[in-house]
C-alpha positions in Angstrom: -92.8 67.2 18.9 -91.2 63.6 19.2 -92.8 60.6 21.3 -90.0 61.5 24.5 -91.4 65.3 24.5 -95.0 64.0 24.8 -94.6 61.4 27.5 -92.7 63.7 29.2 -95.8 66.8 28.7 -98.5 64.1 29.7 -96.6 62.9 32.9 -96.6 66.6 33.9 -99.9 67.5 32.6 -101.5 64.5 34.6 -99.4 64.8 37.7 -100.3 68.3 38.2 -104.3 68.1 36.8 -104.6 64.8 39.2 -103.5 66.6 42.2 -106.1 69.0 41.7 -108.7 66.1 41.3 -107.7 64.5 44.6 -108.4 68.0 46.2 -112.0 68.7 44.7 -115.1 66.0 45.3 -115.4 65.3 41.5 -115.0 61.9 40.4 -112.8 60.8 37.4 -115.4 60.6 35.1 -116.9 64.2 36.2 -113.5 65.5 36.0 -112.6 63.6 32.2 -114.4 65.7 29.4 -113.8 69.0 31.4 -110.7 68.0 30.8 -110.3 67.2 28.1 -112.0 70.3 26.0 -109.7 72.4 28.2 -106.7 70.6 26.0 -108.3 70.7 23.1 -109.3 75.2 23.5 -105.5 75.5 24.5 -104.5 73.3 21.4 -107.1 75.1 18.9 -105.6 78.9 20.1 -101.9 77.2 19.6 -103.2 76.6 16.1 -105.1 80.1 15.7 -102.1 81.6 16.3 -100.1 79.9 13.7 -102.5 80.8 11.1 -102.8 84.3 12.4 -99.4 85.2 12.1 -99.5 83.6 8.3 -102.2 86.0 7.3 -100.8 88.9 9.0 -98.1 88.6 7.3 -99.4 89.5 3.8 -102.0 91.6 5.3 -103.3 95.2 3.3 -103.3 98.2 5.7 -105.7 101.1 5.6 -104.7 104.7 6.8 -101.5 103.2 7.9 -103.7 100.3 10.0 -103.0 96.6 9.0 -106.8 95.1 8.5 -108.0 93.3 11.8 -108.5 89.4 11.3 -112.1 88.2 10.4 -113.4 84.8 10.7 -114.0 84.5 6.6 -110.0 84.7 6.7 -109.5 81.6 8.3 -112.1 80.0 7.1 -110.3 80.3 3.8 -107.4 78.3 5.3 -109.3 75.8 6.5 -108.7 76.8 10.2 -111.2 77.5 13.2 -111.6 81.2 14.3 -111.4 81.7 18.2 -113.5 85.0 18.9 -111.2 87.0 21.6 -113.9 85.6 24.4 -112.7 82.0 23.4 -109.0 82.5 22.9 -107.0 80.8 26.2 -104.9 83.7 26.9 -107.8 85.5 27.4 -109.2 83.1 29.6 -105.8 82.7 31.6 -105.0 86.5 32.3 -109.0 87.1 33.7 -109.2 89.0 37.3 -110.0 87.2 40.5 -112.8 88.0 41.1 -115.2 87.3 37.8 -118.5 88.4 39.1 -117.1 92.4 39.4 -115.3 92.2 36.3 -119.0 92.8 34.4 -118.3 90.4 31.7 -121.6 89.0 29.7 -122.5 86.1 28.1 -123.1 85.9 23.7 -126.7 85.3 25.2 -126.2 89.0 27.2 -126.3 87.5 30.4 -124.1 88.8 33.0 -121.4 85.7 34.5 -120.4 85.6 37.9 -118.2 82.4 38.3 -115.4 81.6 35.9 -116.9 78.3 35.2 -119.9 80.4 33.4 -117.1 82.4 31.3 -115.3 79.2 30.2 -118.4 77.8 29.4 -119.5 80.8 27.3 -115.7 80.0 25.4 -117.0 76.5 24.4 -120.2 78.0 23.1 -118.6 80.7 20.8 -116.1 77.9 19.5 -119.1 76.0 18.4 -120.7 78.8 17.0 -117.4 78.6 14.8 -117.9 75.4 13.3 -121.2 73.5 12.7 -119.7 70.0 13.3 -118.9 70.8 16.6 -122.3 71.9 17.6 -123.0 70.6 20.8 -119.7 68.4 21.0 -117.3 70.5 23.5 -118.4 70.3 27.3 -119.8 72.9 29.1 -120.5 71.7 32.8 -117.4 74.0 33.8 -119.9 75.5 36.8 -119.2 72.2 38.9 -115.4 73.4 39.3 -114.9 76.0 41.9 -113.2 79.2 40.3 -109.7 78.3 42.1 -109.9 74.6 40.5 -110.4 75.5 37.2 -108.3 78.6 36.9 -105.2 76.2 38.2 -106.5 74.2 35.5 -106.2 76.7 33.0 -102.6 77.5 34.3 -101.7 73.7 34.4 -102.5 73.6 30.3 -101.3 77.0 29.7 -97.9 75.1 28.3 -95.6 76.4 25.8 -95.2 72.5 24.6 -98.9 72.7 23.1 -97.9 75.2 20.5 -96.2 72.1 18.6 -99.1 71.2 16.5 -97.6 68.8 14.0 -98.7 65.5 14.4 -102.5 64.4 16.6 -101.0 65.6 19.8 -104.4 66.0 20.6 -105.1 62.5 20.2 -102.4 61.1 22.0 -102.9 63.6 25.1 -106.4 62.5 25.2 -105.8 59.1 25.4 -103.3 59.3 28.4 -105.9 61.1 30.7 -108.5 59.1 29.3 -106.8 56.1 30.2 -106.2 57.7 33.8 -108.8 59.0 34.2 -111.8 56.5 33.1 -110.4 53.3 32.6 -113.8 51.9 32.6 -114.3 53.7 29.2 -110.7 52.6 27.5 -111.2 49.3 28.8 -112.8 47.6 26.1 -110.5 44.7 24.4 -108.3 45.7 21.6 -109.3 49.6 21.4 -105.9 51.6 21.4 -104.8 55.2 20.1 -103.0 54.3 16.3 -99.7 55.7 16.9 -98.8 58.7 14.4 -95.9 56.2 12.4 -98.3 53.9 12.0 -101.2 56.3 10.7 -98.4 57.8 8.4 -97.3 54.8 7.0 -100.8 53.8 5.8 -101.9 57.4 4.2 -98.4 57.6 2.2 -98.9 53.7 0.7 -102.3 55.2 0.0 -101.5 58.7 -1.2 -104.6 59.7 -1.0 -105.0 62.7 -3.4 -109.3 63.3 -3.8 -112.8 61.4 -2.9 -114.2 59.7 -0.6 -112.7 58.4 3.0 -114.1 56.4 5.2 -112.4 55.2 8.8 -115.2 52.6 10.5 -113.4 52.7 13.5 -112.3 56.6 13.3 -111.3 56.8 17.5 -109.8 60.3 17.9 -109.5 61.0 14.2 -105.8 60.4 13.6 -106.5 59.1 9.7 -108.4 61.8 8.8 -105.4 64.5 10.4 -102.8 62.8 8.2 -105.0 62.9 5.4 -105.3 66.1 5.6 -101.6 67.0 6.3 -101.0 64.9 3.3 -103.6 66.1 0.7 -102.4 69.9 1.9 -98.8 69.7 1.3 -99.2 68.2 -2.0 -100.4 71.3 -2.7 -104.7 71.1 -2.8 -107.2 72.0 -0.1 -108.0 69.0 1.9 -111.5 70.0 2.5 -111.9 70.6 -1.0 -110.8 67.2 -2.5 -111.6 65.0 0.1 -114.9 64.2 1.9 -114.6 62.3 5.9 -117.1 60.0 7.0 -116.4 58.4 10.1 -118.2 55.5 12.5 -117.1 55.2 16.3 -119.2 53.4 18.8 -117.7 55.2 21.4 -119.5 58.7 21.9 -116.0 60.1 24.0 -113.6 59.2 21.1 -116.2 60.1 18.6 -116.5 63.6 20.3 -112.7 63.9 20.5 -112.6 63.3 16.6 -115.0 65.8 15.8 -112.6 68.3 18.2 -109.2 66.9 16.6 -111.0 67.7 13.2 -112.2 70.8 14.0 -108.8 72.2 15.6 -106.9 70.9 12.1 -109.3 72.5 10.0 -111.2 69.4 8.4 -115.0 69.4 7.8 -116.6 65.4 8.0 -119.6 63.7 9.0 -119.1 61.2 12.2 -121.7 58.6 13.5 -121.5 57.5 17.1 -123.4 55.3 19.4 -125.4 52.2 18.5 -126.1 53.2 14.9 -122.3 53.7 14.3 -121.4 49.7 15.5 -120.1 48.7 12.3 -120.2 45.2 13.0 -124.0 45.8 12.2 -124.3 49.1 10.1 -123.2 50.7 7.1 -123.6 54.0 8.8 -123.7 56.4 6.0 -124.6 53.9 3.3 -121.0 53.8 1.4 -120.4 50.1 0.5 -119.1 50.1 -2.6 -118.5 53.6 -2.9 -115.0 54.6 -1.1 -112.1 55.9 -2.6 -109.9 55.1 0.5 -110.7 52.9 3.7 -108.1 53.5 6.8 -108.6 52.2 10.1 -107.5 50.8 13.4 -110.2 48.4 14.0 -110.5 46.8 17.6 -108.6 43.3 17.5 -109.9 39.7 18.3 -113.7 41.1 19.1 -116.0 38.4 19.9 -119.4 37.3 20.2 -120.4 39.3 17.4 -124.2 38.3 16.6 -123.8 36.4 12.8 -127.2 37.0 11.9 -126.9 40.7 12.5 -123.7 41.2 10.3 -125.4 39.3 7.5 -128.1 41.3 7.9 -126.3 44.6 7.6 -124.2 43.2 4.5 -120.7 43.8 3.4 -119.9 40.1 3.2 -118.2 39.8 -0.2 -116.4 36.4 0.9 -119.0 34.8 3.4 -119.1 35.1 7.5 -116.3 33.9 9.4 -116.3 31.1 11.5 -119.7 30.8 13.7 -120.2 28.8 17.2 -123.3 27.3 18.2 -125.0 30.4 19.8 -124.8 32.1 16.2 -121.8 34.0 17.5 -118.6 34.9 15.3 -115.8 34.0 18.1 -113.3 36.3 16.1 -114.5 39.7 14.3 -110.9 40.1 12.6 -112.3 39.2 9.2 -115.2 40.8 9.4 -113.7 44.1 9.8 -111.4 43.0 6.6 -114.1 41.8 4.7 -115.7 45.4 5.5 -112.3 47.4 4.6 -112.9 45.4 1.3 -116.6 46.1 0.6 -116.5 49.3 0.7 -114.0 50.1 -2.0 -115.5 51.0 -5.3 -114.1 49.5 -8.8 -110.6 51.6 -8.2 -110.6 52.3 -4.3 -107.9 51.8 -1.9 -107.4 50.7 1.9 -105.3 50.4 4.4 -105.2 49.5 7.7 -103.7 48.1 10.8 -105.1 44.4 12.0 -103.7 41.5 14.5 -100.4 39.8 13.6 -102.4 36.2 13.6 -105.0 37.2 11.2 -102.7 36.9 8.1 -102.6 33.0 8.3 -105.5 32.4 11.1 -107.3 28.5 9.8 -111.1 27.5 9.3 -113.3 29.7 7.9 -110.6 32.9 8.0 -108.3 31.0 5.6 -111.3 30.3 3.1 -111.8 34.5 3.2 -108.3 35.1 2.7 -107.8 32.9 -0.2 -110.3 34.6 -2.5 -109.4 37.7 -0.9 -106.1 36.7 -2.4 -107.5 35.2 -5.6 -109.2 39.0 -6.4 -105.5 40.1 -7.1 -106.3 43.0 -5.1 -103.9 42.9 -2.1 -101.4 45.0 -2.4 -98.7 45.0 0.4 -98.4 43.5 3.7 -96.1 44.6 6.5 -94.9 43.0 9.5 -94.8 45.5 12.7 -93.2 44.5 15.9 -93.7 44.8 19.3 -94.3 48.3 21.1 -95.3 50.6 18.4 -98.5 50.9 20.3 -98.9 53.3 23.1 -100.9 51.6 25.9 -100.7 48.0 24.4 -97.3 45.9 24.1 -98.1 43.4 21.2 -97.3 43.2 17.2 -99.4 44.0 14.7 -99.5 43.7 10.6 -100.6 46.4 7.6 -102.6 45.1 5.1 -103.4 47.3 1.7 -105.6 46.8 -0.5 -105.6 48.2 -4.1 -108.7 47.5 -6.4 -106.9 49.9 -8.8 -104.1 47.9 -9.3 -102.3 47.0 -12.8 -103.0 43.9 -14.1 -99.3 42.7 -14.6 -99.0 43.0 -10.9 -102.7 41.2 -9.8 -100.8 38.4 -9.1 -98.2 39.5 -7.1 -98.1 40.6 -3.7 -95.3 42.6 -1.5 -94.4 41.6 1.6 -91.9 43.9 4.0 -91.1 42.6 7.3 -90.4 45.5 9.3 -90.4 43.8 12.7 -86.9 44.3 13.2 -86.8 48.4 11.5 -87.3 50.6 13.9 -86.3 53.6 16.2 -86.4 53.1 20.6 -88.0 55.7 22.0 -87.8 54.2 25.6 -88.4 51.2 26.8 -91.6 50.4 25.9 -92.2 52.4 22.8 -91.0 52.4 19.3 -91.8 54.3 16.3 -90.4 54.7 12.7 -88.7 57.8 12.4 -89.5 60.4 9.4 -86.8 59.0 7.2 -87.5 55.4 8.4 -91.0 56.0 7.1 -89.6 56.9 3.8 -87.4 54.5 3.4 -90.1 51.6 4.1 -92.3 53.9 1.3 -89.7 53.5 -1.2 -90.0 50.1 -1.4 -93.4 50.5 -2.4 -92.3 52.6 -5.0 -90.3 50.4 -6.2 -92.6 47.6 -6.4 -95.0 50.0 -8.0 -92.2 50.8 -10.7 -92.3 54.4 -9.4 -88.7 55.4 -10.0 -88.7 58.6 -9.9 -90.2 59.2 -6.1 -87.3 57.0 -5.3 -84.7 58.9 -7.1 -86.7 62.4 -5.7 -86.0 60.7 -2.3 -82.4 60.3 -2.9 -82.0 63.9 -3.4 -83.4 64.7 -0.6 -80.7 62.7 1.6 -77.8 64.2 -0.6 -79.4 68.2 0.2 -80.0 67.3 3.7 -76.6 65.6 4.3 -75.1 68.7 2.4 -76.9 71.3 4.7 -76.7 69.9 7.9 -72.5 69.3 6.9 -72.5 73.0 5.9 -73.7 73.2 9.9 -71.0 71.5 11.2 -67.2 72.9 11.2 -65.3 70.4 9.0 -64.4 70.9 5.5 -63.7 67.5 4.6 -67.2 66.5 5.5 -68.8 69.1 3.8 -67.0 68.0 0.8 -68.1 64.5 1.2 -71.5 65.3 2.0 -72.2 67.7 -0.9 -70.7 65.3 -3.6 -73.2 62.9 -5.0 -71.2 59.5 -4.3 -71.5 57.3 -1.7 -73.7 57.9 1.5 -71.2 55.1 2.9 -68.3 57.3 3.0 -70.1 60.5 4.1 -71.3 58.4 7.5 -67.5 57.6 8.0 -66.2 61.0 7.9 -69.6 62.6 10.2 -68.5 59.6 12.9 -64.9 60.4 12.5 -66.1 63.9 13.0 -68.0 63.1 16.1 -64.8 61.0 17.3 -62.8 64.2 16.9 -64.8 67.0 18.5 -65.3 64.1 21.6 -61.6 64.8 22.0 -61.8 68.4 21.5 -64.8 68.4 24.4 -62.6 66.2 26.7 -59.7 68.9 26.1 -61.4 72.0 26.5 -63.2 71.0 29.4 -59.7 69.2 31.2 -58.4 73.2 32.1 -61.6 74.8 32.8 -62.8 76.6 36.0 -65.7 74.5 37.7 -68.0 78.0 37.4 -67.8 77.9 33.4 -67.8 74.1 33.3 -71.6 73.1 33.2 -72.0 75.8 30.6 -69.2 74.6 28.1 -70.6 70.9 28.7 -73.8 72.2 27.6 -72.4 73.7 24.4 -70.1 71.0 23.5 -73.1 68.3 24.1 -75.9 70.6 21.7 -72.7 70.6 18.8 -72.5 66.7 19.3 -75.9 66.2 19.4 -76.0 67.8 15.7 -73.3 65.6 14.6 -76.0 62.6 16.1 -78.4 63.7 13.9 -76.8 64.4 11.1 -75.1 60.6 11.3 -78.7 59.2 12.0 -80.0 60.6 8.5 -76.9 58.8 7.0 -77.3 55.9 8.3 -80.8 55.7 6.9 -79.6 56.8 3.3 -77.2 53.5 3.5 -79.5 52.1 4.6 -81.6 52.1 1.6 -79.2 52.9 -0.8 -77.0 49.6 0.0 -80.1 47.8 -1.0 -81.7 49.4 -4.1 -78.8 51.5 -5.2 -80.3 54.2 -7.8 -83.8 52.9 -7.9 -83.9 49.0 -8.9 -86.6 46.4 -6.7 -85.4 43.8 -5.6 -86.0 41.2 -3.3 -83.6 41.1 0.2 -83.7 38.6 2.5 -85.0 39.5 6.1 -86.9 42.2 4.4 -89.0 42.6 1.2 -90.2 40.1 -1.4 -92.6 40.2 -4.3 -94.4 36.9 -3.9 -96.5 35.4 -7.7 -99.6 34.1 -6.3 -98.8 30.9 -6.9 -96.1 31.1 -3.6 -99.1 31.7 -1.5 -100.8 29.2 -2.6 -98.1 27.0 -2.2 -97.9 28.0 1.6 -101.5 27.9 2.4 -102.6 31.2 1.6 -100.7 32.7 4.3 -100.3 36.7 4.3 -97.1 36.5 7.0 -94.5 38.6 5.6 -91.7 36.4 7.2 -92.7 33.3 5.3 -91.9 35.3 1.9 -88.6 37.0 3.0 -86.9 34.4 4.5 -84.0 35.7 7.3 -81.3 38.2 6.5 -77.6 36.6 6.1 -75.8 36.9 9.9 -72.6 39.3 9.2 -69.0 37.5 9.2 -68.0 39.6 12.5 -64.5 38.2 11.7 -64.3 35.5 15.1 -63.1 31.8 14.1 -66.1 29.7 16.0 -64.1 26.8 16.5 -61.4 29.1 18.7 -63.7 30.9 20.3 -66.1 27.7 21.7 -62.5 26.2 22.6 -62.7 29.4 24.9 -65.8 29.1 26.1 -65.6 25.3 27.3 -62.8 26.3 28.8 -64.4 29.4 30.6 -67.3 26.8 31.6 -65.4 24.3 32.9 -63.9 26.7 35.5 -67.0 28.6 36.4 -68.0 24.9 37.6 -64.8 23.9 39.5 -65.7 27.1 41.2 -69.6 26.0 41.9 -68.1 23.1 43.2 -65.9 24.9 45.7 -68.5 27.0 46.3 -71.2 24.5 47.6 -68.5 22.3 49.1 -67.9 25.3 51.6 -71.5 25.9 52.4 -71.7 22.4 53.4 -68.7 22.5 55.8 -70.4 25.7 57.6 -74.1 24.5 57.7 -72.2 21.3 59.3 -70.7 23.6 61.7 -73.9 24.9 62.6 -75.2 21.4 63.3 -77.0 21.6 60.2 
């Protein structure tokens, strides 16, 4: 499900479940958790079903009968089981009138109000899964049974069956943000956006060990993970273990849901003991494999003596006012990421643009940060990639693992200006822009052959989406391994041509069959969009490191000796590596065309002047 298809489901979602809020005598924050554990029952039997057909499928039979489901089956597929008392069809397609239907609780008590029966749902899910004991809500008895079965209807969406991505997560934070603002309205805590999360696992790759997110919010790191570790073929739950820290007891609860409904096992802290400003929650400094996270940005009065007591300070405290207060937490959270990586561990995560060349006490930090030879890669992020926040950002990675002929070097990408528009105030990196941005890791890392992997994957799905598309000449093109450049001519000249072809067939056509053949015509151009979109990409990295050689491009990417950094203050800005890309001769001669536009100039004013001399004359008129 792309970012348009979920801001369209949430406006929906929200219009319809706020109407029904305004009608009942339940505050927001009565209303909010309720909620929220319907979305996530609808998005766990989305998933069961998934599974259940995958098992179904390979299924034995006995006596001609295929073997019913069991709970040890999905358990073995690291999926949760939804007894048929828990699954949402079953809770959508119940009778009017609950208390005659004779249904009874797991605890054999009879339930007359369909608040008791949704509340006996959550109860059986938990039973399911011993992380979520005591995590899904069950006040459901305060909605009246018309509320909440409109409720049920209202989430009953075919949309939720798209589970790739933390859908979960995002749809979460939109009602959480609509609902209880109070609760989201502490500075600088936002939903990570999914590019964003995916970007940081595949620079990490995480394959096996231990993860820790200190600021884990709805759990998005540990669902890539996951998604990541499972396609490379192993059981996520298997190689890795999940620890997580979040203050916040709603987003901790959320992440212990979104976990849960992607199959993942972890242990998360919440509350006072899970601040990580002042504890080490579960003890793992020093012993991390990976470290992801979205920490809050620019936190301050953080109590100094507190941090230092907890530890984790491998390069000192930040700067610290007179009331024994650090003013800005940002490199406390990145001497954390830091301290809790063992002798080979890895992190990654997202932090405020001005951290990477912030003065005082933060430059000190940052230069034997630098001076460990353990920073990996920094990238530059711009402006509305996050979803309730407008602002930029930077990714730092650390690598503690890292070869010793490249300890003193440091990659910088500047991806401020790389990017897809998903409306007007949203932008992601596409699957193929992510890709691209991960190959000149790669590359940097001497990893040729996931480059060269990568390339095949363009030229097979160029060739099959050409084989789609009813041109021989571009299928020719697009199946011969030469240049992406001159596939993504012939797919636009193809667009250009079935354009006409539209315009022609639809010149003679009846206005009853017109809407219909516009429809048709549109879907076949919209193929030929995508299909020029993934080439674009390919030439996009392709003019750049041709068959797999790094190499430094202007406006972009540069491999920086430490000595550079020194040389400009220790600052971790991409942009002051990479420089500006050349501007593009577009072919105008400058002194012709400012002739013109002097000339242009000089007439808009004699026409100012005309303008205002003839106001004059009629405010005179006016006696004025």
């Amino acid at each position: 499900m792309d970012n348009r298809s979920i801001r369209k489901l949430e406006a929906e979602l929200w219009e319809s479940a706020d109407l029904l809020r305004a009608g009942s005598k339940l505050t927001s924050n009565q209303y909010c958790m309720p909620v929220l554990g319907l979305i996530f029952l609808r998005y766990a039997y989305s998933r069961f079903k998934l599974v259940e057909a995958e098992i179904l499928r390979n299924r034995p039979s006995r006596g001609g009968r295929v073997l019913p489901v069991e709970a040890s089956d999905f358990a073995a597929k690291s999926a949760l089981f939804l007894p048929k008392e828990a699954q949402y069809d079953y809770l959508v397609n119940l009778p009017a009138n609950i208390g005659a239907a004779g249904l009874v609780s797991r605890d054999g008590h009879p339930m007359n109000s369909l608040g008791e029966v949704v509340n006996n749902a959550m109860a059986l899910v938990e039973e399911q899964s011993e992380q979520l004991t005591g995590v899904l809500p069950k006040d459901y008895t305060i909605f009246s049974d018309e509320l909440l079965s409109e409720l049920l209807r209202i989430f009953n969406n075919s949309a939720l069956d798209d589970v790739g991505g933390d859908v979960i997560g995002r749809i979460y934070e939109y009602f959480l943000n609509k609902f209880a603002k109070n609760i989201a309205s502490d500075d600088g805590v936002f939903f990570t956006p999914k590019s964003l999360v995916k970007m940081i696992v595949n620079v990490l790759e995480p394959k096996s060990g231990v993860l820790l997110d200190p600021a884990c919010g709805s759990g998005g790191m540990f669902v890539q993970t996951g998604d990541f570790v499972n396609q490379s073929g192993m059981s996520a739950n298997t190689a890795m273990t999940f620890y997580g820290q979040e203050k916040v007891e709603y987003n901790a609860q959320l992440c212990l849901m979104n976990m849960a409904v992607h199959g993942l096992t972890g242990v998360i802290k919440s509350g006072d003991e899970a601040n990580s400003f002042y504890h080490d929650a579960h003890n793992l400094a020093g012993c991390c494999d990976y470290v992801m996270a979205n920490p809050p940005f620019n936190v301050d009065k953080v109590k100094s003596e507190a941090c230092e007591s907890a530890g984790r300070l491998p390069f000192g405290l930040p700067a610290v006012n007179k009331q024994k207060e650090v003013g800005n937490a940002n490199y406390l959270w990145i001497s954390y990421f830091y301290a809790y990586l063992n002798e080979t561990g890895r992190a990654g995560f997202v932090m405020a643009s001005s951290a990477t060349d912030s003065q005082s006490k933060d430059k000190d930090i940052r230069r034997a940060l630098t001076e460990t030879g353990h920073v990996d890669v920094m990238v530059s992020v711009g402006n509305n990639f996050f979803y309730t926040k407008s602002l930029p950002c930077s990714l730092w990675f650390f690598d503690k693992g890292k070869p010793v002929e490249r300890q003193d070097k440091v990659l910088f990408i500047d991806a401020r200006n790389y990017y897809t528009v998903v409306d007007r105030t949203l932008n992601e990196w596409t699957e193929w822009q992510l890709k691209n941005l991960n190959a000149i890791v790669w590359l940097y890392r001497g990893e040729t052959e996931k480059y060269k992997k990568l390339l095949d994957a363009y030229y097979r799905e160029l060739s099959d989406r050409a084989t789609g598309l009813a041109d021989t000449e571009t299928q020719r093109l697009a199946v011969c391994h030469g240049g992406f450049a001159e596939v993504l001519k012939s797919l636009e000249a193809f667009k250009e041509k079935q354009q006409h072809r539209m315009a022609f067939t639809l010149k003679d056509i009846n206005k009853r069959d017109k809407k219909k053949t516009e429809a048709e015509w549109a879907a076949r151009i919209a193929e030929v969009d995508e299909a020029i979109t993934v080439a674009k990409e390919a030439v996009w990295l392709y003019d750049k490191f041709g068959e797999g050689e790094y190499r430094d491009i202007p406006g972009l990417c540069k491999v920086a000796e430490r000595s550079e950094i020194e040389a400009k203050g220790w600052s971790l800005t991409p942009g002051a590596y990479v420089g500006v890309a050349p501007v593009e001769d577009d072919g105008v001669d400058f002194k012709a065309r400012m002739a013109e536009i002097h000339a242009e100039l000089i007439s808009l004013q004699a026409q100012s002047n005309e303008l205002m001399e003839t106001i004059s004359k009629n405010l005179e008129g006016l006696g004025l």
